[in-house]
N, C-alpha and C positions, 0 to 999 in steps of 0.2 A: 472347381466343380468335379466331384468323382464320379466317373463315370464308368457299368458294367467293360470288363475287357475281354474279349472271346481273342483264343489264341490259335492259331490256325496252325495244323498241324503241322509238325516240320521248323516251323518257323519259329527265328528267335525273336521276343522279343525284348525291346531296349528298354533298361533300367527304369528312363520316364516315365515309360508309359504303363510299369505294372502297380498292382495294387495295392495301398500301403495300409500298416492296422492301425487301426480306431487307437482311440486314446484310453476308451473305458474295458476295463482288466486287459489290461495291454499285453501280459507275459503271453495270454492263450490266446488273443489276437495275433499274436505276433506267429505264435506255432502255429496256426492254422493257416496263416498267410505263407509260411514258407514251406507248407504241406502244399498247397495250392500251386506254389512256383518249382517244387519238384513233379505233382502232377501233371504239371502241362508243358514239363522242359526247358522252364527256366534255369531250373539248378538241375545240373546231372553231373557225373561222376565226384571229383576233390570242389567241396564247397568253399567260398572265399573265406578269407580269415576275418576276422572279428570286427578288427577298422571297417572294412568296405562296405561289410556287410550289414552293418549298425548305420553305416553311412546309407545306405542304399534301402535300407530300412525307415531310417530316421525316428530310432530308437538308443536307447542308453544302452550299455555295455551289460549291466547285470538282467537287464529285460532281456536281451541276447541271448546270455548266459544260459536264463532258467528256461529261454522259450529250446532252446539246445537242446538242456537236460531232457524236458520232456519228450524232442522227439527221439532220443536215444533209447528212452526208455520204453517207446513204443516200435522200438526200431526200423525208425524213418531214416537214421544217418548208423553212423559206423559212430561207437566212443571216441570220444578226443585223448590222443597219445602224445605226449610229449615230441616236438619233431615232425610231429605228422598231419597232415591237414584231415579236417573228419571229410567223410564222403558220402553220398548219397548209397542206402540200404542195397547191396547186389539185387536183393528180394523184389527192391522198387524198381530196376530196370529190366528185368525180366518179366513181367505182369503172369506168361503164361505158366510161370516156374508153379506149380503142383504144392501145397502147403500139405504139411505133417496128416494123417488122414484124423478125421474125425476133429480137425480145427478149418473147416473149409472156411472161406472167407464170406464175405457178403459183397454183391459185384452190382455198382451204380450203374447203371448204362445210358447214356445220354449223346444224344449228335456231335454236341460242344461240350469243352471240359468247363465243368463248374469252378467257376470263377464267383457266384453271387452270392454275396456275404448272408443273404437272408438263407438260400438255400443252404449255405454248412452249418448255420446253427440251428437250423431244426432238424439238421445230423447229428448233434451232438450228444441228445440223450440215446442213441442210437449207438452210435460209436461208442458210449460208456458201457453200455450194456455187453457189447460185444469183446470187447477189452476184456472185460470181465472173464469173461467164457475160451481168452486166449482167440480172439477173432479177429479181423480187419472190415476193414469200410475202403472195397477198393475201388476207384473211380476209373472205368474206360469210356474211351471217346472215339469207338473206329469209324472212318470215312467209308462207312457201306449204306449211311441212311438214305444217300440219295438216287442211290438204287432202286429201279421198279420192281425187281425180284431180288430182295437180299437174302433168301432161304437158306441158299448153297452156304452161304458166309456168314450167316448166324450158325449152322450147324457145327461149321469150324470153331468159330468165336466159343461155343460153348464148350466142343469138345478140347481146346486147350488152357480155359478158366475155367477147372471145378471150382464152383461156389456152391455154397449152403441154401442161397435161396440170390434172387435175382431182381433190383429195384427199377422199373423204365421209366426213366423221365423226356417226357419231350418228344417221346417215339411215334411212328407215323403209325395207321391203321394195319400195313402190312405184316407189323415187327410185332404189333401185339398178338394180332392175331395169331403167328408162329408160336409164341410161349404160351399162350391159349391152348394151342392145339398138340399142343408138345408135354403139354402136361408137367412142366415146368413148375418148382419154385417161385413163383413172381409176384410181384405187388407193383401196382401201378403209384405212382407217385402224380396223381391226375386224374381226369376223367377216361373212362374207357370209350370208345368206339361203337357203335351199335353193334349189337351180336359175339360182344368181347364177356367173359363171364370171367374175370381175374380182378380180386380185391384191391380197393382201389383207397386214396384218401386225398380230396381234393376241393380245394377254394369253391364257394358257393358264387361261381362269377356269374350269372342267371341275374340271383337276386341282387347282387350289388350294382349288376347294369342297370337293374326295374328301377332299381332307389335314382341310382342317375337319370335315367327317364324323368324320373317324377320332379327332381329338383329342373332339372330344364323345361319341363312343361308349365310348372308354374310358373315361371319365370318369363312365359308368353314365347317361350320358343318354338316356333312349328314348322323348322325345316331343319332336322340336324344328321350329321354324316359320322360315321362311327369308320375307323382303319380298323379292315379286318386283313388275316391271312392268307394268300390264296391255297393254301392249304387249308381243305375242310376240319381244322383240327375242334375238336369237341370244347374246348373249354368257349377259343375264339367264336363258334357258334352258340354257345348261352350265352356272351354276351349279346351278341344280335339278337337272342327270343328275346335277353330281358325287356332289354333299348324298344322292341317292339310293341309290348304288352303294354310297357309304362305309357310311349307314345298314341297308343290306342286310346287311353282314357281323356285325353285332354278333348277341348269341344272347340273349334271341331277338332281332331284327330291330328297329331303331329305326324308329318313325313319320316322318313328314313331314308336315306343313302347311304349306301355300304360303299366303302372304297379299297380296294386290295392292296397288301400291303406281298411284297417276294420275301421281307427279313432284308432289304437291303435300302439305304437313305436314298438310292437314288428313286425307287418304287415309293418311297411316301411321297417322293416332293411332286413325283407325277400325279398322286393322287392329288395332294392337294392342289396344283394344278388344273385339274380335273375341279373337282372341287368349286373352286374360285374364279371358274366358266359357267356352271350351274346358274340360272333365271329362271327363282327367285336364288339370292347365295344361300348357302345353311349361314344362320347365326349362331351354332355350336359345333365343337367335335368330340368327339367320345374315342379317345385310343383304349387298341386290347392289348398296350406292348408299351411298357416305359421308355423304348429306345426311339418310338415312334414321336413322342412329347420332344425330346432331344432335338430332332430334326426339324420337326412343324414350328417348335420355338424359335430357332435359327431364321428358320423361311420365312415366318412371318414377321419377323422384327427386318429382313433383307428386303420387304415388300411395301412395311411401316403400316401393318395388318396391328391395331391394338387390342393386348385382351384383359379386362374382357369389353372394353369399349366395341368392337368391332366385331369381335366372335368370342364367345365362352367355351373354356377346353376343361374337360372334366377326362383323368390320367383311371382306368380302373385298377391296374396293379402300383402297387408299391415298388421305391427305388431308394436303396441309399443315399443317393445325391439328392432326393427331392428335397432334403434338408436346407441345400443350398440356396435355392430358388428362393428370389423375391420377387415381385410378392407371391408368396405361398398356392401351387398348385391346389386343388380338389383330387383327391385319389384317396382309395380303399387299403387298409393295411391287414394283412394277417395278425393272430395273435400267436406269433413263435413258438413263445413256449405250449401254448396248448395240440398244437399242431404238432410239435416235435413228441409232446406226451404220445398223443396216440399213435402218429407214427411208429414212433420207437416199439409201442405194448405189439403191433400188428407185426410187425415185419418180426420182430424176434419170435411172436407163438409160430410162424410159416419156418423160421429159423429150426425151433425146435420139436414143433409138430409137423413139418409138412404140408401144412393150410391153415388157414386163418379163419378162425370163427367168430370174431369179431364183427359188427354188422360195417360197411362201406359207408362211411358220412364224406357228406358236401359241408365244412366245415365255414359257418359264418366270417362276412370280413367287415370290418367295424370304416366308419366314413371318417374321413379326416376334410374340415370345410376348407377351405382355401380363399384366394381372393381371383379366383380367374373363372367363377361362374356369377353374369350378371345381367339385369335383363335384354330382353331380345331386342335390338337396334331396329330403327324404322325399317321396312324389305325394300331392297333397293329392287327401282325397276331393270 
C-alpha cells in the first residue's frame, strides 16, 4: 500500500521507505520522483551511480538515463562526465543563492515538503510555463509554522529568496495574513482565512461534504462524527458547514460530532476512542485528511469494528493509495488537470503582472462510490 511520506527536516530517510514512480509515463515519473528526493535530502551532494540507483528506484537503466537527462537539462544535477559521479545542482543546495535578475524563481511555501504525487502534477503545467520564461518551481519547507509570531522569520525568509511571485500551501492564518499585508506576490494554493484578500484556487470541500451528508442521510444514518483539525484551518471547516447542512435536511435531523484530529495517529485513535464511548455510537465517519482513513482502518480492524457492517467511512480527499483498498473506499477526487490549467493561467498573469485578475473559484470535486457506505446498523443502547 503507498502511502503519503512527510520527511522531517534534518532527517534521513531509508531507501524503504521513500516513494517510488508509477508505472504510467515512467521517464517523468521517475524525474519528478528524484526532484522530490533532492528536495527534501534524500539526495545531496555526488548522486549514486546507475546500478543503485535504478535499484532503489525499481526502474530500468534507459528510464534512468532519460529521467537524468531531463534533470540536467533543467539543471537539477551537474552533466555526467566520464570519471565523475553527477551531483546534486550547487543552485539546489543553497535555496537562498539570489537567481540572474529578471529570472526570479517562483517559491512553494509549505509546512511539509511536498511529497503528494497529486500535488506535483497539478504543478506541472506550472513548471512548463515557467521553464519557458527560464524560471524555477522552488519548494521550501522552513520549520517556523509552528510559531505563534512567525513575522520576524518570514521577513528573513523573503529577504534571502527573491522570487517573482510567492505560492502558500497549507499555511496557518498568521502567514497569510503577513503576505496580505506585505503586499506581497502571492496566490494561495487553498482557501483564504477571513479578512485575507489574496487570490486563491481551491477544492469545493463545502459542497463535497453536503453530498456526503446526503448520501449518509439517506441511508438512515442520524449520528455521524466527522475528524476535523484542531487547527481552525478554512478548508477543514467547510467540511463541517457542509456535513451540517446535508444533516439538517433529513427528518428528523442527523446529529453531528466533530472529533479533532493534532496531524498526528496518536490524536485520531483518541478520537475514535472518544468516538466509540458516545451513547447513542455514530454509525459513520466523515475524515478531512486521507492520513486519518489510514489509522481509523488499522483501529478498527484491531477492535473487529466492520465497515461498513458496523460504521460507514466516507474519506473527502483523494489519495494515491486508495487504489489499493479493498473493498474500495467512498472519497472525492480533483480533476488534475483542470485544476493544474487554472492554476498555472493564475499564478503566471501574478508572475508577469503583479496581480491576478482572474476571478478566485472553489473548483468542483467529482464522487468516487466505494463499498464502505452502507445502511445505518440497529443504535445500539
Amino acid at each position: 500500500m503507498e502511502r503519503r511520506l512527510n520527511f522531517q527536516k534534518g532527517a534521513k530517510a531509508s531507501p524503504g521507505a521513500e516513494r517510488l514512480p508509477k508505472r504510467s509515463s515512467l521517464v517523468a515519473e521517475t524525474a519528478l520522483v528524484l526532484k522530490e528526493w533532492i528536495d527534501t535530502g534524500v539526495l545531496r551532494g555526488a548522486l549514486p551511480g546507475e546500478l543503485p540507483l535504478k535499484t532503489r528506484l525499481r526502474v530500468g537503466r534507459d528510464t534512468l538515463r532519460l529521467a537524468l537527462k531531463s534533470l540536467e537539462r533543467e539543471r537539477w544535477v551537474t552533466p555526467a562526465v566520464q570519471g565523475r559521479q553527477r551531483r546534486v545542482a550547487d543552485r539546489r543546495l543553497h535555496p537562498g543563492r539570489k537567481p540572474p535578475p529578471g529570472h526570479l524563481p517562483v517559491t512553494f511555501l509549505s509546512p511539509d515538503p511536498i511529497v503528494d504525487r497529486i500535488v506535483l502534477l497539478e504543478m506541472e503545467d506550472l513548471q512548463k510555463h515557467l521553464a519557458e520564461q527560464g524560471r524555477e518551481l522552488r519548494f521550501l519547507s522552513p520549520g517556523i509554522f509552528h510559531l505563534r509570531d512567525p513575522h520576524r522569520h518570514l521577513a528573513r525568509l523573503v529577504g534571502e529568496n527573491a522570487s517573482a511571485a510567492w505560492i502558500l500551501h497549507a499555511v496557518g492564518r498568521a502567514v497569510q495574513r503577513w503576505f496580505d499585508q506585505q503586499d506581497l506576490p502571492a496566490f494561495l494554493y487553498g482557501t483564504p482565512f477571513p479578512g485575507v484578500n489574496l487570490p486563491y484556487l481551491s477544492s469545493d470541500w463545502e459542497s463535497a461534504a453536503f453530498h456526503a451528508g446526503l448520501q449518509l442521510a439517506r441511508q438512515g444514518h442520524r449520528i455521524v462524527g466527522v475528524l476535523s483539525f484542531t487547527e481552525p484551518f478554512p478548508g477543514a471547516l467547510a467540511v463541517v458547514r457542509g456535513l451540517r447542512r446535508a444533516l439538517a435536511t433529513a427528518t428528523p435531523p442527523a446529529r453531528l460530532l466533530v472529533f479533532k484530529d493534532d496531524r498526528t495517529p496518536e490524536s485520531v485513535v483518541r478520537s475514535l476512542e472518544i468516538a466509540f464511548e458516545v451513547r447513542p455510537l455514530p454509525s459513520a465517519l466523515v475524515f478531512s485528511n486521507s492520513s486519518q482513513l489510514l489509522t481509523s482502518l488499522s483501529w478498527l480492524v484491531s477492535r473487529r469494528i466492520g465497515v461498513p457492517a458496523d460504521v460507514s467511512l466516507v474519506c473527502i480527499p483523494d489519495d494515491t493509495w486508495f487504489k489499493e483498498l479493498s473493498p474500495p473506499v467512498c472519497h472525492y477526487v480533483n480533476n488534475t488537470k483542470m485544476f493544474a490549467h487554472h492554476f498555472g493561467q493564475r499564478v503566471m498573469e501574478l508572475v508577469e503582472t503583479g496581480r491576478v485578475t482572474r476571478k478566485s473559484i472553489r473548483l468542483p470535486l467529482e464522487y468516487k462510490p466505494g463499498a464502505t457506505i452502507g445502511p445505518a446498523p440497529a443504535p445500539v443502547a
